[in-house]
C-alpha positions as CSV (number, residue, x, y, z in Angstrom):
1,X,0.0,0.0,0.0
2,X,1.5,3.3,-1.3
3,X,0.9,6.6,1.2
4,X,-0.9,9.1,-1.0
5,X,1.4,11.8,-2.4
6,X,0.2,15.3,-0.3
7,X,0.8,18.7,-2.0
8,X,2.6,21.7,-0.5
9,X,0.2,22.9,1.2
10,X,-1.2,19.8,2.6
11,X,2.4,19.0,3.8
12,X,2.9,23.2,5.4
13,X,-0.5,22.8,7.5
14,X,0.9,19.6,8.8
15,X,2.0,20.3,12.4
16,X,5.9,20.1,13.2
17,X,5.8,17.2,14.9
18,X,4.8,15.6,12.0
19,X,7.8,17.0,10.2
20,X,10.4,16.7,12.4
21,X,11.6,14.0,15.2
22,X,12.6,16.6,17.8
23,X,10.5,16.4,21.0
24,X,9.4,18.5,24.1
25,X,11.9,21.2,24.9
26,X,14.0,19.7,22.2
27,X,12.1,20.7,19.4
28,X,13.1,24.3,18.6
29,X,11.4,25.5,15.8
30,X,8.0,26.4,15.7
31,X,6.5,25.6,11.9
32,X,7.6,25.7,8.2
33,X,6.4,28.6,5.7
34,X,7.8,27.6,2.7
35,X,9.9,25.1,1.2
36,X,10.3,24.1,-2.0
37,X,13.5,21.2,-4.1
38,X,16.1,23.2,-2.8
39,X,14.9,25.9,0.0
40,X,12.7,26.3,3.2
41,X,11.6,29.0,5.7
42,X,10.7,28.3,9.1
43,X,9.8,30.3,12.4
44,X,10.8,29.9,15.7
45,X,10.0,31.8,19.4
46,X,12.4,32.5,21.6
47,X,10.8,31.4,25.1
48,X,12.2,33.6,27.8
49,X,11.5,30.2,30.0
50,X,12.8,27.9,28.3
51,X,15.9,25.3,29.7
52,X,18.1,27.6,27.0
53,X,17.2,30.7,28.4
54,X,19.6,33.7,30.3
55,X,19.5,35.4,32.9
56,X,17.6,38.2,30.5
57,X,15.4,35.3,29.1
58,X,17.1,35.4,25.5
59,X,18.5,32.1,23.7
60,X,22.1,32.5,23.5
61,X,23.1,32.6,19.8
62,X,25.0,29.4,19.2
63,X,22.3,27.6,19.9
64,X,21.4,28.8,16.1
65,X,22.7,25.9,14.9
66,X,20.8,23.4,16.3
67,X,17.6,26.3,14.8
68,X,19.2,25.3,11.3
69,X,19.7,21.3,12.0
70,X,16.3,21.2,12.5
71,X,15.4,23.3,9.3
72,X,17.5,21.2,7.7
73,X,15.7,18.2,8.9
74,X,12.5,19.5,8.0
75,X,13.4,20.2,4.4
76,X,14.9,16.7,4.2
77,X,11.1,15.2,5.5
78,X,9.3,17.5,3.7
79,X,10.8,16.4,0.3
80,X,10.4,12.6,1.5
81,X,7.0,13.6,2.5
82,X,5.4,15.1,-0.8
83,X,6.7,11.9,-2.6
84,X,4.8,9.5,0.0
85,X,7.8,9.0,2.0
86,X,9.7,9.6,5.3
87,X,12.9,11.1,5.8
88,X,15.9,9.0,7.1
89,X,17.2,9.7,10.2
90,X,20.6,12.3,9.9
91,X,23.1,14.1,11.7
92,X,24.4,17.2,11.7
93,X,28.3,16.9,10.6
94,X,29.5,20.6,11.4
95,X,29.4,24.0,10.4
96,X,31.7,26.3,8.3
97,X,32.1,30.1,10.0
98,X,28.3,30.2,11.8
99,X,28.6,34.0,12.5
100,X,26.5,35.2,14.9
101,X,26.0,39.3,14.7
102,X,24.3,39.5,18.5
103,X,25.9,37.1,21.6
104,X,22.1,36.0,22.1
105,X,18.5,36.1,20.3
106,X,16.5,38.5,22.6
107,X,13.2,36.3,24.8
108,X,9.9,36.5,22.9
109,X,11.7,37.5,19.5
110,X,10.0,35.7,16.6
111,X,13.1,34.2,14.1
112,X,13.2,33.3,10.8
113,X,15.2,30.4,9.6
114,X,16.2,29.9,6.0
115,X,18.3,26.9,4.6
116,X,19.0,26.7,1.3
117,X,20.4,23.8,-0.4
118,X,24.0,23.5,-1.6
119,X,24.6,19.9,-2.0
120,X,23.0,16.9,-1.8
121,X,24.8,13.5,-3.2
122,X,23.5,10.0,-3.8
123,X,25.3,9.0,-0.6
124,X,23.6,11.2,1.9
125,X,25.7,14.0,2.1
126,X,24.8,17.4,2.3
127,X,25.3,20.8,2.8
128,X,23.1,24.1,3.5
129,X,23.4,27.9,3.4
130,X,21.3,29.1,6.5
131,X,20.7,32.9,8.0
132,X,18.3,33.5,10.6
133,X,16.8,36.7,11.4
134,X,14.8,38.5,13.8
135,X,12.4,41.6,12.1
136,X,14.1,41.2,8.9
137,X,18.0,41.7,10.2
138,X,20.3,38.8,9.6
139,X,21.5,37.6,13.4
140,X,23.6,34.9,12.0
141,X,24.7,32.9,9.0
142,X,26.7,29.5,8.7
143,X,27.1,26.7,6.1
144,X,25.6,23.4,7.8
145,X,26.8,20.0,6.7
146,X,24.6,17.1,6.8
147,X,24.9,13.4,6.3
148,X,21.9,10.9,6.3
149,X,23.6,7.1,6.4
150,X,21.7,4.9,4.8
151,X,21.6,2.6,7.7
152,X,21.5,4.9,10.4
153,X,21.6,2.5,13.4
154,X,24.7,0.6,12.0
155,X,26.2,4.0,11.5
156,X,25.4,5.0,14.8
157,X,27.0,1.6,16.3
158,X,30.0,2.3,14.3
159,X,30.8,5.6,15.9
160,X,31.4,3.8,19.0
161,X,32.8,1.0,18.3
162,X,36.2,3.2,16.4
């Protein structure tokens, strides 16, 4: 039984959950906007209560990579998504130069994520151009790299048995 193919806007009313694998106060990111083969735009609150949060209740700013990761993730399940599959787990691999222009996102600011795609090969490597910003000023920039194993769990057992 095939799961029937859902169009782009079927897949952005779907709630994050669906999307990504991140739970509880481990899922950062609030919904998608857009996305389309090679790009996506998604949201996320700063909560001022969160486990993340200062003294001033603001997100300190290199937590911003784990806010791309998990854009990253939800291109990845988006596009498995609108052609009736699932994503394969990943992991995030590193980051070239993530620049951040403020020491910390500021508590109840509303960010915008966007990850575009710069590479994606046959063996599950990839790598994304990300910038998030807060009322349309860039906060911080990076280059993520990506790789999705295609047998995650023996991937996962290998990392600890070298």
């Amino acid at each position: 039984m095939t799961t029937p193919l859902l169009t782009v806007e079927q897949l952005l009313r779907q709630p994050i959950e669906a999307i990504v694998p991140h739970r509880g106060s481990m899922l950062l990111i609030d919904a998608v906007e857009t996305f389309d083969e090679t790009t996506l735009s998604a949201r996320a609150s700063v909560d001022p209560h969160a486990w993340y949060a200062d003294a001033d209740g603001a997100m300190p700013a290199w937590i911003g990579i784990e806010l791309m990761a998990q854009s990253i993730a939800a291109h990845v399940a988006l596009l498995a998504m609108r052609n009736g599959g699932h994503a394969r787990p990943g992991v995030l691999l590193g980051s070239r130069s993530y620049q951040a222009a403020r020491p910390a996102f500021a508590g109840g600011a509303r960010l915008r994520i966007r990850a575009s795609e710069l590479l994606r090969s046959e063996a599950g490597h990839g790598a994304y151009e990300c910038t998030i910003d807060a009322d349309d000023v860039r906060c911080a920039e990076a280059v993520i790299k990506v790789f999705q194993p295609p047998d995650f769990q023996s991937f996962i057992e290998g990392s600890f048995s070298s």
